[in-house]
One Martini backbone bead per residue (centre of mass of N, CA, C, O) as a GRO file, in nm:
protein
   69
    1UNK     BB    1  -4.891   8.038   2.841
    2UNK     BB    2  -4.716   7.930   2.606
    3UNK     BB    3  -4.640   7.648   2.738
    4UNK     BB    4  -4.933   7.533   2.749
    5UNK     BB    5  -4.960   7.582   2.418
    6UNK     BB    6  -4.707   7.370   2.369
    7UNK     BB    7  -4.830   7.124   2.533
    8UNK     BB    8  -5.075   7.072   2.347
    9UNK     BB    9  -4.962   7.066   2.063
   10UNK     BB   10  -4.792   6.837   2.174
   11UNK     BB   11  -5.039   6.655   2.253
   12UNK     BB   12  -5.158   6.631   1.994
   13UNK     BB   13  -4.916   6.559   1.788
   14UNK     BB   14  -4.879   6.280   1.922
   15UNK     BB   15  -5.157   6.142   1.869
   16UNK     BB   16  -5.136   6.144   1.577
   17UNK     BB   17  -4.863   6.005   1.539
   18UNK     BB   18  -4.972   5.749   1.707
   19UNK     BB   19  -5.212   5.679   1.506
   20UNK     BB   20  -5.074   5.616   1.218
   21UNK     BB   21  -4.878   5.424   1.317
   22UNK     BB   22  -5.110   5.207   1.388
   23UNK     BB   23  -5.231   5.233   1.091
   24UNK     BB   24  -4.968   5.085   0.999
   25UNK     BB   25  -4.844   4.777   0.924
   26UNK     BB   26  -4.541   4.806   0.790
   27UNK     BB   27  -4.450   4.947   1.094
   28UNK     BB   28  -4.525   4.737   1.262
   29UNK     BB   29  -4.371   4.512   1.183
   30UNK     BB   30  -4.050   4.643   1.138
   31UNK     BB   31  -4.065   4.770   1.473
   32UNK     BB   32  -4.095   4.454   1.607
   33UNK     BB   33  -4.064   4.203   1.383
   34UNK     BB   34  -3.745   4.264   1.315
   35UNK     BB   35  -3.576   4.202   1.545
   36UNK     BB   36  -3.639   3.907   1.593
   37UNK     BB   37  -3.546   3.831   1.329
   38UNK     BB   38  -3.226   3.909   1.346
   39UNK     BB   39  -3.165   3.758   1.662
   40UNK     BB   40  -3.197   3.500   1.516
   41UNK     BB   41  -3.052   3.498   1.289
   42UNK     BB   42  -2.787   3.552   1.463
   43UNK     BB   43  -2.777   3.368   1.643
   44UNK     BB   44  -2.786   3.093   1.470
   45UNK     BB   45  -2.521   3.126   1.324
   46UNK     BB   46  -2.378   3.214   1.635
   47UNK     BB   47  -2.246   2.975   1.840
   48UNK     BB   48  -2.031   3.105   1.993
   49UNK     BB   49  -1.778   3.191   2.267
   50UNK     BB   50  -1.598   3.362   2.459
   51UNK     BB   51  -1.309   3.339   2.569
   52UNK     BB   52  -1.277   3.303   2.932
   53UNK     BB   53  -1.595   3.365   3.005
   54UNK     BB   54  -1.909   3.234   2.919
   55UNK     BB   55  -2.002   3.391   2.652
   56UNK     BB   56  -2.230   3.421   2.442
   57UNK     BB   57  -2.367   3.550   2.133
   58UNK     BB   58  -2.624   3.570   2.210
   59UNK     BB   59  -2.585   3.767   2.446
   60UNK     BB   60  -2.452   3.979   2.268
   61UNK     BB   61  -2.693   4.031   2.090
   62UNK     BB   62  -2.899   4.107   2.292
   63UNK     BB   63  -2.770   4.360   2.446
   64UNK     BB   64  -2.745   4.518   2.213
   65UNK     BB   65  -3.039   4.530   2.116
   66UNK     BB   66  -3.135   4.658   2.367
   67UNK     BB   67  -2.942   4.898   2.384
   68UNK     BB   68  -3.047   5.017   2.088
   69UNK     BB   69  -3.359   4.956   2.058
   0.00000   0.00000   0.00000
């Protein structure tokens, strides 16, 4: 019975929290076209390529940007 309501509690606040954050422009902004504009910049930057490997820095910058969430 407790976690039936700890369920609903967790998806009542769950939906609040996703309501909020679609509401703030802000945070929208930040949290979707911060990255991308990051990793132009970055690649942009470093157009070298690991010796003796043939991956290039852009490769290198995606998948961390990727792994890291």
């Amino acid at each position: 019975m407790t976690s039936i309501l700890a369920l609903r509690l967790g998806v009542a606040r769950g939906g609040l929290e996703i309501r909020q954050f679609f509401r703030s422009r802000g945070q929208m902004f930040f949290t979707f076209s911060m990255p991308v504009v990051m990793l132009m910049l970055l690649a942009g930057i470093y157009r070298d390529s690991v010796p003796g490997t043939g991956v290039t820095s852009q490769q290198i910058f995606t998948t961390g940007m990727l792994g890291v969430g």
